[in-house]
MARDRENNU-362848 format. One record per residue (C-alpha): chain; residue in one letter; x, y, z. Coordinates in steps of 0.5 Angstrom, whole numbers, plus 2048, in hexadecimal, padded with zeros to 3 digits. Layout:
BEGIN
{chain: A | res: A | east: X | north: Y | up: Z} .
...
//
This chain:
BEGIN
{chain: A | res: X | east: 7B4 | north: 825 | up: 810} .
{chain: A | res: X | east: 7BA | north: 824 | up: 813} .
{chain: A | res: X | east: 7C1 | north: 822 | up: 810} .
{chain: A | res: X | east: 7C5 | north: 81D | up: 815} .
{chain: A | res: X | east: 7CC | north: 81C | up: 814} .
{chain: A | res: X | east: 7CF | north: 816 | up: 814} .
{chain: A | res: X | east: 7D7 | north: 816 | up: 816} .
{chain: A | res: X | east: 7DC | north: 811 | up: 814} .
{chain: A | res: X | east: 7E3 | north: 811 | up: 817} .
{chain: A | res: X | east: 7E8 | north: 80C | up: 812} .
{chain: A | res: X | east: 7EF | north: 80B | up: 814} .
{chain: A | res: X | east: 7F4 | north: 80B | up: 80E} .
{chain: A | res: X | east: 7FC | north: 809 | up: 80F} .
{chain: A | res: X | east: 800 | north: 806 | up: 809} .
{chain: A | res: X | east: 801 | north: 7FE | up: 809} .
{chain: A | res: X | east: 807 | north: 7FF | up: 80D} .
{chain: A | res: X | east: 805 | north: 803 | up: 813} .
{chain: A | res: X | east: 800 | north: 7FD | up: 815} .
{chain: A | res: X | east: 802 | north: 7FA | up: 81A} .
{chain: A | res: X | east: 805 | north: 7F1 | up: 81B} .
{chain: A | res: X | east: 7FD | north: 7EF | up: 81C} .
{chain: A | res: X | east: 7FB | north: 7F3 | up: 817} .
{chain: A | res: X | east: 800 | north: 7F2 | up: 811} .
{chain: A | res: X | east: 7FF | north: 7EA | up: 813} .
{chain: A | res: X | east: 7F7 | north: 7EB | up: 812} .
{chain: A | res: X | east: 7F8 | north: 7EF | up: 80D} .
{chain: A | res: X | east: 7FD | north: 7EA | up: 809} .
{chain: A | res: X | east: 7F9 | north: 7E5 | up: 80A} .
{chain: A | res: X | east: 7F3 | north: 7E9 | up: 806} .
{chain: A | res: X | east: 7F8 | north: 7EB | up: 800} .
{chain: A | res: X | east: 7FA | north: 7E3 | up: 800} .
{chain: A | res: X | east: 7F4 | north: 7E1 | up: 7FF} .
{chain: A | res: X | east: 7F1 | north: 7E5 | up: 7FA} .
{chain: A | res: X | east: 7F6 | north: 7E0 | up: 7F6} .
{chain: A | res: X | east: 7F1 | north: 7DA | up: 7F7} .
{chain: A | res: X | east: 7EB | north: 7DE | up: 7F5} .
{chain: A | res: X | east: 7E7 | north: 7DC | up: 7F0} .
{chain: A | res: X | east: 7E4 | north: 7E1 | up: 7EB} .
{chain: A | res: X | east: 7E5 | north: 7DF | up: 7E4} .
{chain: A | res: X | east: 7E0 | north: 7E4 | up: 7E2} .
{chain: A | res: X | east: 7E1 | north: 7EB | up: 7E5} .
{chain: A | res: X | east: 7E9 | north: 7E9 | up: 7E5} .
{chain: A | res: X | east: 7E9 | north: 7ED | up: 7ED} .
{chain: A | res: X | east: 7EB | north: 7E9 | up: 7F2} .
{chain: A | res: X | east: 7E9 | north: 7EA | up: 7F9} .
{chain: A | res: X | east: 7ED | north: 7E8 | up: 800} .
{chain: A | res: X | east: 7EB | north: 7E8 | up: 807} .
{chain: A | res: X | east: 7ED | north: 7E6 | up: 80D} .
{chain: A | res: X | east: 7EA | north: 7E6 | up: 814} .
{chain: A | res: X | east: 7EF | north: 7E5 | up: 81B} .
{chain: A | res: X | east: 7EB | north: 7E3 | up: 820} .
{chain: A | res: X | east: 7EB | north: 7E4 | up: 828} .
{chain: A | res: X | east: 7EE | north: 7DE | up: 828} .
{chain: A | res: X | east: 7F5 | north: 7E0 | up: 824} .
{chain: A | res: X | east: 7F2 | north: 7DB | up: 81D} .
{chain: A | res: X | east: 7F1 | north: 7DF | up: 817} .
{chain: A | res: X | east: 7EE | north: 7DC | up: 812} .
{chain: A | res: X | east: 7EE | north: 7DE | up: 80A} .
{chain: A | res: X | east: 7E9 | north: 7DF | up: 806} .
{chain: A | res: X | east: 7E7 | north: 7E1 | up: 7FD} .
{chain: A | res: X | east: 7E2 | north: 7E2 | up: 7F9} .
{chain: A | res: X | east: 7DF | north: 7DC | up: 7F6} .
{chain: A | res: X | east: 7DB | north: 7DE | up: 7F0} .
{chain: A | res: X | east: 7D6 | north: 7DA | up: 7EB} .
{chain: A | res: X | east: 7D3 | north: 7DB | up: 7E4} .
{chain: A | res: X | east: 7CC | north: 7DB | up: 7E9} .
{chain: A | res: X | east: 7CE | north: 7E2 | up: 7EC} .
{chain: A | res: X | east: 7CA | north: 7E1 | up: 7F1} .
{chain: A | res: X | east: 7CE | north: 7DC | up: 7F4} .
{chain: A | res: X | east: 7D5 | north: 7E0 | up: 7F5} .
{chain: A | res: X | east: 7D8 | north: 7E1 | up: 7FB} .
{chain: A | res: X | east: 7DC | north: 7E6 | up: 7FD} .
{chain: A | res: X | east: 7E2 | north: 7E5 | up: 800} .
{chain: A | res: X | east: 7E0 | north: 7E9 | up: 807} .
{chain: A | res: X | east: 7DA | north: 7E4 | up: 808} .
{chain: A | res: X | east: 7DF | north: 7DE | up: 806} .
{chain: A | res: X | east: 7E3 | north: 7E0 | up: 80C} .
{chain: A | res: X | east: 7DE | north: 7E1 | up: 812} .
{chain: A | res: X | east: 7D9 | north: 7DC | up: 810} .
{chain: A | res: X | east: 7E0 | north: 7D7 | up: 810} .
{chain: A | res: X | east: 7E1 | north: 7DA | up: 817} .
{chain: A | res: X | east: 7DA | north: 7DA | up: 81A} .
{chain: A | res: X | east: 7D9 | north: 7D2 | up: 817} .
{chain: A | res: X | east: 7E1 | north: 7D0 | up: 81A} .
{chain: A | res: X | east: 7E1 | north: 7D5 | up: 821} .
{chain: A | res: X | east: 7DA | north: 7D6 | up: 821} .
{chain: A | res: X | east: 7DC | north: 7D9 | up: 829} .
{chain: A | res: X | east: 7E1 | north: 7DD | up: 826} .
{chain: A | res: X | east: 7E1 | north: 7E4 | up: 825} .
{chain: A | res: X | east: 7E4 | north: 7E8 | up: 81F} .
{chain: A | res: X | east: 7E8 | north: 7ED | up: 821} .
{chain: A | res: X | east: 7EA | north: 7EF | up: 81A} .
{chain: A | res: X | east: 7E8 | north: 7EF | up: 813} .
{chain: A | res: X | east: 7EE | north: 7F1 | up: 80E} .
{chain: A | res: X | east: 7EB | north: 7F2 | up: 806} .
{chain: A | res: X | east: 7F0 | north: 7F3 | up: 7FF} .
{chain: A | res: X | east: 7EE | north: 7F1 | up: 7F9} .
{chain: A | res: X | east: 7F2 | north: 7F1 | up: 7F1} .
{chain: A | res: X | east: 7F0 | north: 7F1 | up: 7EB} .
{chain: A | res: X | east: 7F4 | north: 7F0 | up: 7E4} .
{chain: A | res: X | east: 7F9 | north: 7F5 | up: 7E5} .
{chain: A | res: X | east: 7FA | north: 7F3 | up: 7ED} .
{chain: A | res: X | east: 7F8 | north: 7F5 | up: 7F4} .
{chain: A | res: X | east: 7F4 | north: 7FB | up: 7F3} .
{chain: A | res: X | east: 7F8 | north: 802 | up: 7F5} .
{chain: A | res: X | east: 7F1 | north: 804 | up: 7FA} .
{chain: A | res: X | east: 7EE | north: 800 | up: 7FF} .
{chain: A | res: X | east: 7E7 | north: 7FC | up: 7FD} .
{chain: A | res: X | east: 7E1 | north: 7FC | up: 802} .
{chain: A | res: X | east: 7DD | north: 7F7 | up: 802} .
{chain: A | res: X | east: 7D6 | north: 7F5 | up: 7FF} .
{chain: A | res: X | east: 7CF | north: 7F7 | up: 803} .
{chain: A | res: X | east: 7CF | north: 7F0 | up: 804} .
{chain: A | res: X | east: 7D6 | north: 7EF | up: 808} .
{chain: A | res: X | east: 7D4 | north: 7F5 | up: 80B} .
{chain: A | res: X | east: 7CD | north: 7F2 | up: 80D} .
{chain: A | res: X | east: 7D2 | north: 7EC | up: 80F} .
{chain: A | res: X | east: 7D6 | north: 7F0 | up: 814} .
{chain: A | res: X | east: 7D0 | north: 7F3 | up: 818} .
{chain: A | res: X | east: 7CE | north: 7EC | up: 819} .
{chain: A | res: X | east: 7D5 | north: 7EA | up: 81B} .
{chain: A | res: X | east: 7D6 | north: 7F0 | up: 820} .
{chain: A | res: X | east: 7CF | north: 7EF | up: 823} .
{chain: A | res: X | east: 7D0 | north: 7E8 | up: 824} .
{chain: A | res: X | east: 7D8 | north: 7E8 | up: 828} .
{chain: A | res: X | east: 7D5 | north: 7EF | up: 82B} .
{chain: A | res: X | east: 7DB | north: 7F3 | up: 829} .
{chain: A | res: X | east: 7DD | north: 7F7 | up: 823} .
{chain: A | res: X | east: 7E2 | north: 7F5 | up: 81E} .
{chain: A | res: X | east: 7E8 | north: 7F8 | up: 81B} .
{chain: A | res: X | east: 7E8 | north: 7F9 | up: 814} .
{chain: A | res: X | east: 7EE | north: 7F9 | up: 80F} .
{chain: A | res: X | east: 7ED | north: 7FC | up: 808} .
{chain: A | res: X | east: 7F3 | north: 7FA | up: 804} .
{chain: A | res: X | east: 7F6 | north: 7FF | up: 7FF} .
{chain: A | res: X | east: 7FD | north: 7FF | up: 7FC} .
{chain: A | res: X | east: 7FD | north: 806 | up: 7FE} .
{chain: A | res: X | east: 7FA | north: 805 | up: 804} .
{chain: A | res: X | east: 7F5 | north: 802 | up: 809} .
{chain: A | res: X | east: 7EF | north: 803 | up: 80C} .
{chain: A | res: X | east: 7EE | north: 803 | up: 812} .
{chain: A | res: X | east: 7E5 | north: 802 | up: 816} .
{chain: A | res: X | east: 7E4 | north: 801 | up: 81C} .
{chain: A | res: X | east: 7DE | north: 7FD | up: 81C} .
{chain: A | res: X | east: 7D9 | north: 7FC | up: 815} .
{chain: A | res: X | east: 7D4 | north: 801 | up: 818} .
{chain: A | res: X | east: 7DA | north: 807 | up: 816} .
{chain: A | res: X | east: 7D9 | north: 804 | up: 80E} .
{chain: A | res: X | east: 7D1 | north: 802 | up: 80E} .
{chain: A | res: X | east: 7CF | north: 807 | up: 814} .
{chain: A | res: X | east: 7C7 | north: 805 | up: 814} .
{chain: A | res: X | east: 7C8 | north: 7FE | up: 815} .
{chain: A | res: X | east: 7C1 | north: 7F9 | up: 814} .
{chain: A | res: X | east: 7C2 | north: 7F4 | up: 81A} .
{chain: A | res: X | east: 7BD | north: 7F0 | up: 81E} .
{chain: A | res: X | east: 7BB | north: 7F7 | up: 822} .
{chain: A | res: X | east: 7B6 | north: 7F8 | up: 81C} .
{chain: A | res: X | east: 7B3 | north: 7F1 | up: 81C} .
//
């Protein structure tokens, strides 16, 4: 047996060291988790996408007493851009999320299901994506979904 080691390099600046298009996508994603609906786990989660083309689009979780049936902020926001821009590419994806008490101190990652989501969307445009985590104490910075779920399933396996 032999151990394989799987590397992860994440970039972690304050808010205020992102740069104009960040800070823009990145408003976008802590704005809109102010139409989040989740009148039953009270966290509302924000994302925004930018696009090649210079659009961004927000999205927010969408939950359902059928927890099934809840959509996660981040798939809100991708599906919005390939059902709008299907040519387009997403060059970045920015998440924040608040709970009771307001935006969190520590940035949140998204779901395995958004995760998966984003290996298909990068596979679809044939490039990486940027991601931004949002914190009020800092933000993380990914290159590419493979840095957060580095054994992806993909078509490869099918």
């Amino acid at each position: 047996m032999e151990a394989k080691n799987l590397n992860a390099t994440i970039w972690v600046a304050k808010p205020e060291e992102l740069d104009d298009n960040d800070r823009l996508l990145m408003d976008t994603a802590i704005e809109a988790t102010g139409r989040s609906y989740a009148p039953y786990s009270m966290f509302n989660v924000g994302a925004a996408v930018r696009l090649d083309n210079g659009v961004i689009l927000p999205g927010c979780n969408q939950e359902n007493a059928a927890f099934g049936v809840t959509i996660c902020a981040e798939r809100t926001a991708l599906f919005a851009a390939g059902t709008q821009y299907p040519k387009a590419k997403v060059e970045a994806i920015a998440i924040a999320a608040r709970n009771a008490d307001g935006l969190l101190d520590e940035p949140i990652p998204p779901c395995g299901s958004c995760r998966q989501a984003m290996v298909e969307t990068e596979k679809r445009s044939g490039q990486k994506m940027r991601i931004l985590l949002y914190g009020r104490k800092c933000v993380y910075i990914v290159d590419g979904i493979a840095t957060l779920l580095p054994l992806t399933f993909s078509d490869e396996q099918l």
